[in-house]
C-alpha positions in Angstrom: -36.0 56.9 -38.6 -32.2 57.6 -39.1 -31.6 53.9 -39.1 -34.5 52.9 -40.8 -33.2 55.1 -44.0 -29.9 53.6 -43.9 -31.3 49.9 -43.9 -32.7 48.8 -47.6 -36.5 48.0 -47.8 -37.1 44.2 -47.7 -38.9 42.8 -50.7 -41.3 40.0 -51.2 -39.4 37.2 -51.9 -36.7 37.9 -49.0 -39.4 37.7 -46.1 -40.8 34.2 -46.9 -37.3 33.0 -45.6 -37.2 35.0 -42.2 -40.9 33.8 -41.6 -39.8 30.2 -42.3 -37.4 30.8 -39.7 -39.3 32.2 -37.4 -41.6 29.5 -37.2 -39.0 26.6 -37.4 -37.5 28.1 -34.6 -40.7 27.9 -32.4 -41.2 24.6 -33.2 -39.1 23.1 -30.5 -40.7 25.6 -27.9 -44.3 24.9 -29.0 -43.7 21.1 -27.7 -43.5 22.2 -24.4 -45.7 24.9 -23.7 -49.7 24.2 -22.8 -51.6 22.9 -25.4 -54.0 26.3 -25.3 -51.0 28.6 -25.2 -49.3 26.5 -27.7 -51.8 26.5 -30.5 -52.7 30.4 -29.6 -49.0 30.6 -30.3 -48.6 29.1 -33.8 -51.9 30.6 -34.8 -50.6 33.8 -34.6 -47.3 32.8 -36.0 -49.7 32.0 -39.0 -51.4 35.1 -39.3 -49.0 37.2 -38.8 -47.0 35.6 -41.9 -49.8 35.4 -44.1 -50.2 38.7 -43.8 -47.0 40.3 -43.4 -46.4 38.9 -47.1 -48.3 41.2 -48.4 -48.1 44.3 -46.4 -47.2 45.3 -42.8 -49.6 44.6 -40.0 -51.1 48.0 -38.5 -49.9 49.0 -34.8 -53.6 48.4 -33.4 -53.4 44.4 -34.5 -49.7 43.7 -32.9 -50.9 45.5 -29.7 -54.3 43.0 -30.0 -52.2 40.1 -30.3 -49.8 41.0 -27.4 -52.9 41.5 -24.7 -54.4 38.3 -25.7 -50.8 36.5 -25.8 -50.2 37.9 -22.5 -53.7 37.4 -21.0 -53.9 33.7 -22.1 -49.9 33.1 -20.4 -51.5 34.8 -16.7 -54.3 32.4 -17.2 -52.2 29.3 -18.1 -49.6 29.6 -15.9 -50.5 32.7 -13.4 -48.3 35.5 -12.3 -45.6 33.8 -11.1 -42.4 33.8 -12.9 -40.8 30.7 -14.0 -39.0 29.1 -16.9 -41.8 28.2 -18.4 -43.5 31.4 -18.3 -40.2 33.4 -19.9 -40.2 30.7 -23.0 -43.8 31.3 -23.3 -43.0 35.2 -23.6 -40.4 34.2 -25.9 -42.7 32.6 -27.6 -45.1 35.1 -27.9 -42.6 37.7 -29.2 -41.1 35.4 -31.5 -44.7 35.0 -33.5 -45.3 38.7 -33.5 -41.9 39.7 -34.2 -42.8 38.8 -38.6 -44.7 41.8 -38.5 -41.8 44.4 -38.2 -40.6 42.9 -41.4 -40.2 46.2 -43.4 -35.9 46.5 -43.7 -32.9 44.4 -44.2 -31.7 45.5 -40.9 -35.5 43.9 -39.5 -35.1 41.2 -40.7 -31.3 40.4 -39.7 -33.2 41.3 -35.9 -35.7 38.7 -36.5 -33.2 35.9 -37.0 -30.7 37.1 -34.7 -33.9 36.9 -32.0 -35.2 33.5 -33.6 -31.8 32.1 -32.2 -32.4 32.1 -28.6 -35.7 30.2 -29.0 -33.7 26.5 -28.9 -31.5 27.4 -26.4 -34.3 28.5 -24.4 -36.1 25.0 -25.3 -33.3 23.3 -23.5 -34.2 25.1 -20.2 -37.8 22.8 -20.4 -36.6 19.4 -21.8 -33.7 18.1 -23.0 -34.5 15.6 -24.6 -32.9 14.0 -28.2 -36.3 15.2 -30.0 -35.4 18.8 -28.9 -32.1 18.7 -29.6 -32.8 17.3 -33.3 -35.5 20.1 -33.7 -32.9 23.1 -32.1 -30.2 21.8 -34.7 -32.4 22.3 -37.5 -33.5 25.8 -36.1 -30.1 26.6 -35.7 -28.9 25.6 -39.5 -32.2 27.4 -41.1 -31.4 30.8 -38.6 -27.9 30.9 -40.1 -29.0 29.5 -43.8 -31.3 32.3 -43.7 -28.5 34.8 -42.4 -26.6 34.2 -45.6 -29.0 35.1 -47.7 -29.5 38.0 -46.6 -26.0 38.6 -46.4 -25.7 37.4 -50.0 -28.7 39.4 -51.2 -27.5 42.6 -49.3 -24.3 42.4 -50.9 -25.9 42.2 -55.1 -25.0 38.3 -55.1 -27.9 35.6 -56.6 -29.1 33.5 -53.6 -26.8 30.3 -53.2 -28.9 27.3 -54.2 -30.5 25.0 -51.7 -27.7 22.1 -51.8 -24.4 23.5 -51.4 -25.4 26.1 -48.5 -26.5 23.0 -46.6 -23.2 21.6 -47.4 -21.4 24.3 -46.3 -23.1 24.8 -43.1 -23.1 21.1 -42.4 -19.0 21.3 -42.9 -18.9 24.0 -40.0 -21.2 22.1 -37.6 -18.9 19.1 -38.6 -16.3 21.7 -37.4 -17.5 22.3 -34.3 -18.4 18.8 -33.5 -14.9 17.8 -31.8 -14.6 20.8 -29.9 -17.9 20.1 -28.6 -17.1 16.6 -28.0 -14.1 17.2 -26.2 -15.5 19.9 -23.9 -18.9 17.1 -23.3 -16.8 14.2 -22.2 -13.4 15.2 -20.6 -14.1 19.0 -19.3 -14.2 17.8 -15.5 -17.7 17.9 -13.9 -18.4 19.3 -10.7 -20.9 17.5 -7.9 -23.4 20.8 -8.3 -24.6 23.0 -10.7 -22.8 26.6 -11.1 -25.8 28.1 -11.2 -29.3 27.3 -10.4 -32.3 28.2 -12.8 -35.4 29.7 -11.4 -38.5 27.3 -10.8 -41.1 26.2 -13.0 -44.3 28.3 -13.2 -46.4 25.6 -13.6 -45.5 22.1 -12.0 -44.8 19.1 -14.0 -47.7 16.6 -13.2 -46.3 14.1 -10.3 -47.3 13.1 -6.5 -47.5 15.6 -4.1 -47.7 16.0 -0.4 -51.4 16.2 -0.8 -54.3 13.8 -1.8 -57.9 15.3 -2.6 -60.3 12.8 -4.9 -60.8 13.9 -7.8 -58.0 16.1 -8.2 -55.7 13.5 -10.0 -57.7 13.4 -13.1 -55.1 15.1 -15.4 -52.4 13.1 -14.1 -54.6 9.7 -14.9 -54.7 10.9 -19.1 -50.7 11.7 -18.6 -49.0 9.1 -20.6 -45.6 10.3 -20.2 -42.8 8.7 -18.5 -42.3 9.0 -15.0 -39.3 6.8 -14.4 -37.6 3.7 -15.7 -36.6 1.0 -13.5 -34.1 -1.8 -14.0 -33.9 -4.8 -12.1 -30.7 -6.6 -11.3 -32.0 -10.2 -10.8 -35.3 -11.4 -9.7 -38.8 -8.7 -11.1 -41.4 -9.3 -8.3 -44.5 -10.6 -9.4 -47.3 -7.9 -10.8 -48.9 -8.2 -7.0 -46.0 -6.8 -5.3 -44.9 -4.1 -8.3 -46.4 -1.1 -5.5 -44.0 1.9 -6.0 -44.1 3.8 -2.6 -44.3 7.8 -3.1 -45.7 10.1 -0.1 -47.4 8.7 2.6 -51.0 10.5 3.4 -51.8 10.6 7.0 -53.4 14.1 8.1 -56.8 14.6 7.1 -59.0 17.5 7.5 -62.4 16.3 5.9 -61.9 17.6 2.6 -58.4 16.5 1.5 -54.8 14.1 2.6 -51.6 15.7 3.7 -48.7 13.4 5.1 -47.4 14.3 7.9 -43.2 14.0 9.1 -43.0 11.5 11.1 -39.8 10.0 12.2 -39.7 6.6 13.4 -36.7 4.4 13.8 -36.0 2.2 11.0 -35.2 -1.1 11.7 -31.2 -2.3 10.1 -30.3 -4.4 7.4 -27.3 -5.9 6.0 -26.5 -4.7 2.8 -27.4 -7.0 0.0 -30.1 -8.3 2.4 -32.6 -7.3 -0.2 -34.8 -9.2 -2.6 -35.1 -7.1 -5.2 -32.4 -4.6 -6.7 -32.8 -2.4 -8.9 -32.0 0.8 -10.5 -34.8 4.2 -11.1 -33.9 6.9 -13.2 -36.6 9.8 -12.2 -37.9 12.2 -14.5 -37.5 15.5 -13.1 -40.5 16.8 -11.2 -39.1 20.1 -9.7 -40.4 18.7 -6.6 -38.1 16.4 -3.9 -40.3 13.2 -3.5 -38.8 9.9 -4.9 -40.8 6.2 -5.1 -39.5 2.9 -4.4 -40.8 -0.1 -4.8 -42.3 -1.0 -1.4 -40.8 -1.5 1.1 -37.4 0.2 0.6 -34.6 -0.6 2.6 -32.2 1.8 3.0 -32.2 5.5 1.4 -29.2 5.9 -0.9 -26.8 9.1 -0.8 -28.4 12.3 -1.1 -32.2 11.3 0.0 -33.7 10.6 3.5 -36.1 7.4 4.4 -38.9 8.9 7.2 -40.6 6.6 9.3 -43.3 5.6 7.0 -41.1 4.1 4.5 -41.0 7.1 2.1 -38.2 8.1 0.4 -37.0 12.1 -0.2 -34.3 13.9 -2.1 -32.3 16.4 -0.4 -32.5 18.4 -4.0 -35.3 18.8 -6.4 -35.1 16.8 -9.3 -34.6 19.5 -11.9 -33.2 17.1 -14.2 -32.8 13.3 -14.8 -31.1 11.2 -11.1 -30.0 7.3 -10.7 -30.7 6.0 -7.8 -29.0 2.4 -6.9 -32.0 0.7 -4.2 -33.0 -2.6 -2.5 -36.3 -3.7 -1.4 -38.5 -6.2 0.4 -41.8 -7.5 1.0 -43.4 -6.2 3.8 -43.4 -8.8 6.3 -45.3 -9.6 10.0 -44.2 -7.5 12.5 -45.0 -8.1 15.9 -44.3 -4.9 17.6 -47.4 -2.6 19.4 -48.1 0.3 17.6 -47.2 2.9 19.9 -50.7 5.0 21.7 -49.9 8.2 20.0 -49.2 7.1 16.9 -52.6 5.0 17.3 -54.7 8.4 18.1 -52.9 9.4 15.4 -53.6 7.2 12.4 -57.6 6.9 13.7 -58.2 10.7 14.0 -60.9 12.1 12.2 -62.2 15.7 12.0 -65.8 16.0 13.3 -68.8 17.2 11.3 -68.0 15.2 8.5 -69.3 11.9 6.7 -72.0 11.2 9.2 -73.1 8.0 7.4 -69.3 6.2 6.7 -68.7 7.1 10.5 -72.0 5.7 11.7 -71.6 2.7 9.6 -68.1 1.7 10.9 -68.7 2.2 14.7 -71.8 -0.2 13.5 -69.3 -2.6 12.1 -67.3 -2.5 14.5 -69.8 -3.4 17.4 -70.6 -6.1 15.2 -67.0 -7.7 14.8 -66.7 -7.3 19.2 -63.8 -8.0 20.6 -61.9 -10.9 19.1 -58.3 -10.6 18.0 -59.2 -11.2 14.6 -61.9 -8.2 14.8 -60.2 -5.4 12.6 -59.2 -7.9 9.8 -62.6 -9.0 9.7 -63.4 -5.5 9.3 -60.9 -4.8 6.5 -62.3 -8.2 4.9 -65.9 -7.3 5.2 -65.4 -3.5 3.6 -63.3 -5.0 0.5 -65.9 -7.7 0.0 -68.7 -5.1 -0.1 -66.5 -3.0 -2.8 -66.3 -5.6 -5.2 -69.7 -6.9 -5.1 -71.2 -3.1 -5.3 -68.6 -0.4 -6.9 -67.6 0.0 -10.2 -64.2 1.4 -11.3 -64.5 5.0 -13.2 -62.8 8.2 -14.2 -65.7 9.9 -14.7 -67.2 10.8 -10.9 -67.8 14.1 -10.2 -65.6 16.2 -7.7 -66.7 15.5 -4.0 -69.0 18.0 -2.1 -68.3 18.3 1.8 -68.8 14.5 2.5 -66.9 12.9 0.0 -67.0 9.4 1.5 -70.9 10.0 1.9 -71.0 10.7 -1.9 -68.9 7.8 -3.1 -70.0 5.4 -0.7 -73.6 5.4 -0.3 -74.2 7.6 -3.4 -72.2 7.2 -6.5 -70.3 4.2 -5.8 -68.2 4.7 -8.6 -65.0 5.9 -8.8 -60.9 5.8 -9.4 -57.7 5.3 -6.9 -58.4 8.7 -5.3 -62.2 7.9 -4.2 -61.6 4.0 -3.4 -58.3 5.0 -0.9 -60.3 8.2 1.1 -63.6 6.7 1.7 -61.6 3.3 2.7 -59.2 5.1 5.0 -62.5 7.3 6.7 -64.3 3.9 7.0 -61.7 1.9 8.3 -60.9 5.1 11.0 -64.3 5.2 11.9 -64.8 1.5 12.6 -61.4 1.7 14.6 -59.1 0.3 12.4 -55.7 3.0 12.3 -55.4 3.6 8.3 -52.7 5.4 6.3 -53.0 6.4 2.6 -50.2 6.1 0.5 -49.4 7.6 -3.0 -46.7 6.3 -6.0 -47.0 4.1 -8.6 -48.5 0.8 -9.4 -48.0 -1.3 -12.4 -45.7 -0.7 -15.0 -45.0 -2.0 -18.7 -41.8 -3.5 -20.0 -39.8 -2.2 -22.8 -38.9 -5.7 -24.5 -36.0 -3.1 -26.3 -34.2 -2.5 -23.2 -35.3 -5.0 -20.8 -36.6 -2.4 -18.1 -39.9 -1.5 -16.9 -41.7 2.3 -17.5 -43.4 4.0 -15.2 -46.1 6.3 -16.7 -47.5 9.5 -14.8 -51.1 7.5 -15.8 -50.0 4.6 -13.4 -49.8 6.7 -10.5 -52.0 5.1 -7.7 -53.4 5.6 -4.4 -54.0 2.8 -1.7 -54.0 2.1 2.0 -52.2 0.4 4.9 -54.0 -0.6 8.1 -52.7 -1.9 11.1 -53.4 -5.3 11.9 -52.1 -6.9 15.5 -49.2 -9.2 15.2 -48.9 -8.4 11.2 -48.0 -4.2 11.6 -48.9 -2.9 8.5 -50.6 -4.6 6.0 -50.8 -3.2 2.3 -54.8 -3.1 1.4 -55.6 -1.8 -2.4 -59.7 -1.0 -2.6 -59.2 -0.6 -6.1 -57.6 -3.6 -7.0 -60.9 -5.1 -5.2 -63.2 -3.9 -8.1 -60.5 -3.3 -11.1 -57.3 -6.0 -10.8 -56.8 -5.1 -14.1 -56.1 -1.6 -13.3 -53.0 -2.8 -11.3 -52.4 -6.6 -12.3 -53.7 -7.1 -16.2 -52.7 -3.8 -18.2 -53.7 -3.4 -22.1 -50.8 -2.1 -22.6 -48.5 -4.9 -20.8 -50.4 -7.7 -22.6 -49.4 -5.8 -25.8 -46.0 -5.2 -24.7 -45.2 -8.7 -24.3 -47.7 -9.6 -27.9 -50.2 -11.7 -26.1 -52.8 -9.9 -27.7 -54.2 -12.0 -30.6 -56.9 -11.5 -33.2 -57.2 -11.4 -36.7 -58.0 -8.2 -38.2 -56.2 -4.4 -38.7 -57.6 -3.1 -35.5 -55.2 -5.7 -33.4 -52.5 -5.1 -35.9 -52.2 -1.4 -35.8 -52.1 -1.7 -32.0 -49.3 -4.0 -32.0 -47.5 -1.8 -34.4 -48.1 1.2 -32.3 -46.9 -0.1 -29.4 -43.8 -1.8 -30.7 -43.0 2.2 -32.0 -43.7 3.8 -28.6 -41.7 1.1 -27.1 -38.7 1.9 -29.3 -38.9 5.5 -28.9 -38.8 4.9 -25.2 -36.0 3.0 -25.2 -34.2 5.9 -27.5 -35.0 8.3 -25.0 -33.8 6.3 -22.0 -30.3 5.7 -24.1 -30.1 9.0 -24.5 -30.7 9.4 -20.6 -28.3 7.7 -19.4 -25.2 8.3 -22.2 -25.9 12.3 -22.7 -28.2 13.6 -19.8 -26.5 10.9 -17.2 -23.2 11.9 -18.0 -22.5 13.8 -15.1 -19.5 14.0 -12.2 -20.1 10.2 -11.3 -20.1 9.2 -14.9 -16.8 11.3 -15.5 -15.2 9.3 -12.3 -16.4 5.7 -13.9 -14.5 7.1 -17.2 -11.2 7.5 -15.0 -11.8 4.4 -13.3 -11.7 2.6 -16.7 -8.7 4.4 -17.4 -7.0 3.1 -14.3 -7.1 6.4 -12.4 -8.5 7.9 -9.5 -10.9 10.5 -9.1 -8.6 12.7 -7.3 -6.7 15.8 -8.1 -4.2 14.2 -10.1 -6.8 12.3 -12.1 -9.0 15.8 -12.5 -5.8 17.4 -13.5 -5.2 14.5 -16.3 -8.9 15.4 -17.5 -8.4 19.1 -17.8 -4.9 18.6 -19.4 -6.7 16.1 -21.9 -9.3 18.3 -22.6 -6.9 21.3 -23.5 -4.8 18.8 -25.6 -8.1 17.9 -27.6 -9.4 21.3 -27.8 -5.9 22.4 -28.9 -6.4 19.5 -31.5 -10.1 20.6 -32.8 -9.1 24.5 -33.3 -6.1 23.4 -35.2 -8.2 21.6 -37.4 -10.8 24.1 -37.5 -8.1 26.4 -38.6 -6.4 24.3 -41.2 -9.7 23.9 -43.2 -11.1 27.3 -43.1 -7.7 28.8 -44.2 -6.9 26.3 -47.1 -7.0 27.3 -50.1 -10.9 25.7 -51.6 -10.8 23.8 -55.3 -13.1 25.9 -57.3 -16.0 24.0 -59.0 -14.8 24.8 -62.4 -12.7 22.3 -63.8 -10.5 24.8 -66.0 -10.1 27.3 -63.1 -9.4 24.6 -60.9 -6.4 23.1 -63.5 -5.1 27.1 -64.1 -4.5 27.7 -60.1 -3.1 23.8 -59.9 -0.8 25.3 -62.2 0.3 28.3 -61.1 1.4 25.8 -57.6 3.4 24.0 -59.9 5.6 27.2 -60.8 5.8 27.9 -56.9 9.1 25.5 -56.7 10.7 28.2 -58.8 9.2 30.9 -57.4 7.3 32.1 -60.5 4.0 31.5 -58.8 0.9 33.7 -60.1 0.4 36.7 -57.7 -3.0 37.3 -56.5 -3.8 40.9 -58.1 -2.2 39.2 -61.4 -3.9 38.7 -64.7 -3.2 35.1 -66.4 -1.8 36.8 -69.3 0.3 39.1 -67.1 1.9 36.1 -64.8 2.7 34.4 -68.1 4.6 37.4 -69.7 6.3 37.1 -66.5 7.2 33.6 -66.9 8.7 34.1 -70.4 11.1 36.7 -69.0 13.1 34.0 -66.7 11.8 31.2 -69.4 12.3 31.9 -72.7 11.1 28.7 -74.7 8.3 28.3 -71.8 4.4 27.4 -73.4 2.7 29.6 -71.2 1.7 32.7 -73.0 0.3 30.4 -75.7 -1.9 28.3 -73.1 -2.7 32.0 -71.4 -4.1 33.4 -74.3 -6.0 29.8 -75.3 -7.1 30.0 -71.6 -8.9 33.6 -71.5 -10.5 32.4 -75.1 -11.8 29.6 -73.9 -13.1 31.0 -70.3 -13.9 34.5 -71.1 -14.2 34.2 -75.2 -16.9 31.3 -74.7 -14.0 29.9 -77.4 -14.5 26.3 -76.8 -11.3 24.5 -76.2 -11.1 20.6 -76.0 -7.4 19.9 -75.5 -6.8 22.8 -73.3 -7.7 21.2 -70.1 -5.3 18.0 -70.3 -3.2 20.3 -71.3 -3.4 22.2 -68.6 -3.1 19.3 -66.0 0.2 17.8 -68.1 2.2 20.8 -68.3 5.3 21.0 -65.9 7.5 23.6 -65.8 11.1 23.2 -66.9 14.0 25.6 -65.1 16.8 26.9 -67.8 
């Protein structure tokens, strides 16, 4: 209460500022919370400043607003701590914190708070969008800092114009400084410190497959990863991006299981495709390649079934440099175990599927053709009698029952299981495998996106005297799903038509293409510019990435730094032209006397400093242009001549 009677009350027209703030600032972490908890969020931001401009909310409705806040964040994102959940608490607070709004000393509390809500943005994407929106937190927090500090202190609020001026002078300040420390402070190989995990998981592939359960991550149209191909782009047939490999089934859902198999060698540069993914970070370890991988580059592991692994999460944005092939005929036995392995099924599910591929099988007999006759017959019966849809309901106990003989509609998820069931059941050893099919290409930057929405499930099966054979059910009853995109025939402009429907398409495409290819700029200059980058920038500088070259960095860096404070210095300590004209040609002036050391002191009147003058100059002007210049600035006595005047006059030693 003490404090409270120290602090002045806040008027009216003082709090629209501090809410402004408030809700500029949670902007940036609105974008990246649920879409439930996000609009819960900025609904209360709203009501709490509509009605904290008139009067301050009771105790009951802030406590209200906290239990749902915090009863809607344990429902979004459980009760598992995570970055996510502490910016959705900071959040929270940040929307309820208008409502304390009753002192100066409040209010200073509310923007000081509202600060930490970009920076803590940064912890969930950093991307140039968040960046731009953080900047413009930042300059409204400390716009709105001085005016309080201005109204505090009796002053009239500074207009609109020149505080933005003067705050964009300091971040221009700041920038060389910042650029300095960016580019030459020397990297190291791993983070300093590691931030704790996300509560809830960005949508990706996982180590498990269930059908129906990918539904969310079919309507996610965000990136996934960018690829870039040096040299030949396979054909659309042969664009399969290998993620996790599904082996292990338990009749309800797909797990893959470690196995380690012996990979056969290649040369380097043996590959027919080479290219270069940047990843989106996931949080999880699983990378895709475009099948079949070669080799696994540094810091990830190849398994026996072709799939590639990070030794790290992918917390944030990784390059990876790979080669690839087309799978080809391999002659070599499957191995017995490995056989029991891949046609295991657990019993008491899927009576029919099971009973129709041992029928299938008996009819196929015992010719060395019999399982791709099998395989042939199944993907002939899908496209004749399924139909490709997102809108199946989630499986009961016998999921391939359901789909098969039932629904018989379906997406990636239904077509893969049921085939991989059948196929097992009619003797045929099956594999499911996850990643991504597909892809569009940016016609900006010459690569080819990845969207979450193209992830895709399909099989393998082995075939004697071919080893594993890629088979896609899907593709069977929807090529377009995999081959013939929308979006890809837009991409490249092939879709034609008269009319504003086809035009607006093309439009909107051509934009999400270019914002894209914005974003994956500012991947790979900004976000990519990590310890490898840093060694490519002393490689071009014809050193090595050694001690001596670290050393050169670090001394660089301090040199630069050195450099930006001086500068930072030199302008905040220089002596500002004052926007008057007349005051402006009076103080040029008094610098003209300081070569005869009869400069103005700072405490000393004009009239004072030019009695002053006429003691060591006698036939000196400058009492008369004193006395003209307190008429004319104090007086309101309008004086014409008296500013060229002013900007003539030199002074003349005895």
């Amino acid at each position: 209460m003490a404090a409270d009677s120290l602090s002045p009350p806040l008027p009216l027209p003082m709090r629209w500022p501090v809410l402004a703030t408030l809700g500029l600032a949670l902007l940036p972490l609105l974008l990246q919370l649920p879409g439930t908890l996000a609009l819960l969020v900025a609904g209360s931001w709203l009501l709490v400043s509509g009605l904290s401009l008139r009067w301050p909310l009771p105790t009951i409705v802030r406590l209200l607003l906290v239990a749902v806040m915090l009863f809607t964040i344990a429902a979004q994102m459980g009760l598992r701590p995570g970055r996510d959940t502490g910016c959705a608490l900071l959040a929270a607070m940040l929307a309820i914190k208008g409502s304390e709004l009753r002192t100066l000393r409040d209010a200073r509390s509310a923007a000081g708070f509202a600060l930490f809500a970009p920076f803590a943005a940064f912890l969930l994407d950093q991307g140039p969008l968040t960046l731009v929106l953080g900047l413009a937190a930042v300059l409204a927090t400390l716009a709105c800092l001085a005016r309080l500090a201005r109204w505090s202190t009796g002053l009239a609020p500074q207009p609109l114009r020149p505080m933005l001026r003067q705050l964009g002078v300091l971040l221009t300040l700041a920038l060389p400084l910042t650029l300095s420390a960016f580019w030459l402070l020397p990297r190291l190989d791993g983070p300093l410190w590691g931030l704790p995990d996300r509560a809830v998981g960005r949508p990706g592939l996982g180590d498990t497959l269930e059908p129906g359960k990918w539904i969310d991550l079919m309507a996610d149209d965000s990136a996934a990863a960018r690829v870039h191909f040096k040299g030949a782009v396979p054909p659309p047939e042969q664009r399969y991006w290998r993620g996790p490999v599904m082996s292990l089934f338990d009749g309800q859902r797909w797990e893959r299981a470690d196995i380690t198999l012996p990979l056969p060698s290649h040369a380097p540069g043996t590959g027919q495709w080479r290219y270069t993914i940047e990843y989106e970070p996931t949080d999880r370890r699983q990378l895709v390649a475009l099948d079949l991988p070669l080799a696994a580059p540094a810091g990830s592991r190849l398994d026996g079934q072709y799939s590639l692994r990070s030794e790290r999460r992918l917390t944030t944005l990784t390059r990876w440099e790979l080669e690839s092939r087309p799978a080809g005929n391999d002659s070599t036995p499957l191995p017995a175990a490995l056989q029991r392995h891949y046609l295991s099924l657990p019993p008491g599910y899927n009576p029919r599927t099971v009973a129709l591929g041992r029928q299938w099988r008996q009819q196929a007999g015992a010719a060395t053709d019999a399982d791709a006759v099998v395989v042939q017959r199944a993907l002939a019966w899908i496209s004749r009698d399924f139909s490709y849809s997102l809108s199946t309901p989630l499986a009961g106990r016998h999921s391939a029952d359901e789909f098969l003989f039932d629904q018989r509609a379906g997406f990636c998820e239904h077509y893969s299981s049921a085939f991989a069931i059948l196929m097992r059941s009619a003797g045929v050893p099956t594999r499911v495998v996850t990643g991504y099919a597909g892809g569009v290409r940016n016609r900006y930057g010459d690569y080819w996106l990845l969207r979450r929405m193209d992830a895709h499930a399909w099989n393998e099966v082995w075939l004697a005297g071919r080893g594993w054979v890629r088979v896609d059910p899907t593709a069977a009853v929807a090529p377009e799903r995999i081959f013939d995109t929308l979006e890809q025939r837009l991409a490249d402009g092939q879709v034609a038509g008269d009319g504003l429907l086809p035009a607006i398409q093309l439009r909107w495409q051509a934009l999400r293409q270019a914002g894209d290819w914005l974003r994956q700029r500012w991947n790979q200059q900004v976000l990519g510019y990590d310890a490898a980058a840093q060694a490519r920038l002393l490689r071009y500088f014809q050193l090595d990435n050694d001690q001596l070259g670290r050393s050169l960095l670090l001394l660089a860096w301090l040199c630069a730094s050195a450099l930006a404070i001086t500068l930072m210095w030199w302008w905040l300590g220089r002596r500002q032209r004052p926007a008057d004209p007349l005051l402006a040609a009076w103080q040029a002036l008094g610098q003209r006397y300081r070569k005869l050391g009869l400069e103005p002191a700072h405490n000393e009147s004009a009239q004072a400093w030019a009695l002053r003058v006429q003691r060591h100059l006698p036939d000196s002007p400058l009492p008369a242009l004193a006395r003209r210049y307190n008429a004319s600035r104090y007086a309101g006595q309008h004086d014409r001549q008296l500013l060229a005047q002013l900007r003539r006059h030199r002074p003349k030693s005895n």
